[in-house]
C-alpha positions as CSV (number, residue, x, y, z in Angstrom):
1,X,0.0,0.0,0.0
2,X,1.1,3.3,-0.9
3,X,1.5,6.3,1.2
4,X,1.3,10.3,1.0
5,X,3.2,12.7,3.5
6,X,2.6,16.2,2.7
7,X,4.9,18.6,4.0
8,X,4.7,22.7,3.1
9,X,7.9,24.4,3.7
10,X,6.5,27.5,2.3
11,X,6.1,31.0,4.1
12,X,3.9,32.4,1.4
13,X,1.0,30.3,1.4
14,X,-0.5,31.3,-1.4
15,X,-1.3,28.0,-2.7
16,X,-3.7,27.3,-0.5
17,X,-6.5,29.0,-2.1
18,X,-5.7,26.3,-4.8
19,X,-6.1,23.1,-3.4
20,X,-6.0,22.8,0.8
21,X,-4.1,20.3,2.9
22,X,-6.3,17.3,2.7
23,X,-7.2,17.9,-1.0
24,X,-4.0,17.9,-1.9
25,X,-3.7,14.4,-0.3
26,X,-7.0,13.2,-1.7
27,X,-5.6,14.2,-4.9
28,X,-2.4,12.1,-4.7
29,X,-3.8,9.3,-3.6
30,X,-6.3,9.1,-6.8
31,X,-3.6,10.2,-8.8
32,X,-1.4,7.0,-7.5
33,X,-4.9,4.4,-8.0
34,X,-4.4,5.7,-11.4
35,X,-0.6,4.9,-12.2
36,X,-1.6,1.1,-10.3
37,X,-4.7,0.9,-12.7
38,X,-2.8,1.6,-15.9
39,X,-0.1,-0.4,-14.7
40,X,3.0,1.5,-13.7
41,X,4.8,1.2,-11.1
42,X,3.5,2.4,-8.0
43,X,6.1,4.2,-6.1
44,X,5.6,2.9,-2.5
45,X,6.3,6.1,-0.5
46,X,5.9,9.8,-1.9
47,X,6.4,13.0,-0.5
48,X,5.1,16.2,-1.5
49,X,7.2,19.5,-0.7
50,X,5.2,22.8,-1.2
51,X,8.0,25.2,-1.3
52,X,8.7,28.7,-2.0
53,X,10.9,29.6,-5.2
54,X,14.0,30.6,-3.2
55,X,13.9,26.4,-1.8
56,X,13.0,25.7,-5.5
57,X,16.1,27.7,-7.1
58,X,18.9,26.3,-4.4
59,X,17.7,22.6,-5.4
60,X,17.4,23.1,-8.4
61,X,20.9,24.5,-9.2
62,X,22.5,21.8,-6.5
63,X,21.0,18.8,-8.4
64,X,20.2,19.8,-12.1
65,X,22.5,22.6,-12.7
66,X,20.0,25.3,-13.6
67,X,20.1,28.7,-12.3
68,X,16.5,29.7,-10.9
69,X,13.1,28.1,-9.5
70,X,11.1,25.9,-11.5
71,X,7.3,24.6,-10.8
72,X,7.9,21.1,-10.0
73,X,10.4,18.7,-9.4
74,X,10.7,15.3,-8.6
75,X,13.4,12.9,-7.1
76,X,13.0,9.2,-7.3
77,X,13.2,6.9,-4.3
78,X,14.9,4.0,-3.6
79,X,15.4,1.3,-0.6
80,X,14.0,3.5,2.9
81,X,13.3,6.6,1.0
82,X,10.7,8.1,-0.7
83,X,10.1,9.8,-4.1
84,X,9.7,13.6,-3.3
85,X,7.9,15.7,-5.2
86,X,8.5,19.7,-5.2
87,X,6.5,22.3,-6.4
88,X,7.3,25.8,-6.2
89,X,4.7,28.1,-4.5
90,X,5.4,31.4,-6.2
91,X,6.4,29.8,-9.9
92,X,3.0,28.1,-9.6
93,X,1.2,31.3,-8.7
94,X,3.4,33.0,-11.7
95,X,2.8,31.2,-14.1
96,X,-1.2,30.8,-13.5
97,X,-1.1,34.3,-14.1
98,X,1.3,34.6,-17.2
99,X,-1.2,30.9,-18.4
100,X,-4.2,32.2,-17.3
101,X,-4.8,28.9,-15.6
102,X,-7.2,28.2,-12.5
103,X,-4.6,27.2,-9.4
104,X,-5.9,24.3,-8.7
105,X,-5.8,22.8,-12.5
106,X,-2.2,23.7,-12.4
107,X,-1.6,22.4,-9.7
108,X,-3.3,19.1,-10.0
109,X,-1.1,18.6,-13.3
110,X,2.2,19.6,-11.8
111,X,1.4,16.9,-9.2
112,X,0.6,14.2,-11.9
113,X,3.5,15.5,-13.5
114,X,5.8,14.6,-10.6
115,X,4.2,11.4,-9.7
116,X,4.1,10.5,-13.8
117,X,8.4,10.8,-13.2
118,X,7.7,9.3,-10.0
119,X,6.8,6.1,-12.0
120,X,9.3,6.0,-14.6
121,X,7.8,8.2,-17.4
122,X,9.8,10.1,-19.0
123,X,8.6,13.3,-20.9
124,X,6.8,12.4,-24.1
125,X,3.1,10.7,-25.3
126,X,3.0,8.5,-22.8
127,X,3.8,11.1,-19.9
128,X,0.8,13.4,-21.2
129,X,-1.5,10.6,-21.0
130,X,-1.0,9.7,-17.4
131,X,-0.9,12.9,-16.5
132,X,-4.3,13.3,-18.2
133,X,-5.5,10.1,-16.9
134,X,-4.3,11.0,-12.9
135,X,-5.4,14.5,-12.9
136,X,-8.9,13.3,-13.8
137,X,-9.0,10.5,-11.1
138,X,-7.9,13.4,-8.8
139,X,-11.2,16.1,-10.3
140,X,-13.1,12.8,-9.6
141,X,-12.1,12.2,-6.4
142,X,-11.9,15.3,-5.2
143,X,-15.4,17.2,-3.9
């Protein structure tokens, strides 16, 4: 059985007009049925890191090389530890605005994104169909 820790190292907390706590939880947990029901690999532990941009930038420089914050990012598991996901509190609020997407949309797919890495997907066709197929099972499970 798979489980979700949700942990917000975040002092703007701007994302929680997108999705709260436990929907945020909800939504992984639908999102990780989906990956088992379309038969991927279902990470057993994942952790999701709600961060601001200045978190976002310093890992994302340390571990990828790239100079500034990104909207999500995710880190594979292995033996006691578990796949993290990150996503970046202020790019996410950004780039809403710059998309003119609703929050918790974006959200939802930046999560499915993650977790879509999370399983072994690389980016690609395959990659946007999961991520279609997990963000629905989150709308759905969500109220």
């Amino acid at each position: 059985m798979s489980s979700v820790v949700l942990t917000v190292r975040c002092r703007e907390h701007a994302w929680t007009s997108a999705l709260d706590r436990r929907d945020i939880l909800t939504a992984l947990r639908a999102m990780l049925s989906a990956l088992k029901k379309n038969g991927l690999p279902d990470p057993r532990r994942v952790e999701a890191h709600l961060v601001d941009d200045r978190t976002m930038r310093d890992v994302n420089r340390r571990f990828l090389s790239c100079d500034g914050p990104t909207n999500v990012l995710s880190f594979p598991g292995g033996g006691d530890m578990p796949g993290l996901i990150l996503v970046s509190s202020g790019t996410l609020r950004r780039e809403c605005l710059l998309y003119g997407q609703p929050a918790r949309g974006y959200m939802l797919s930046l999560l499915a994104h993650g977790l879509a890495h999370l399983a072994g997907l690389g980016h690609g066709t395959d990659m946007s169909r999961m991520c279609e197929a997990c963000v629905e099972a989150a709308e759905n499970a969500l109220p």
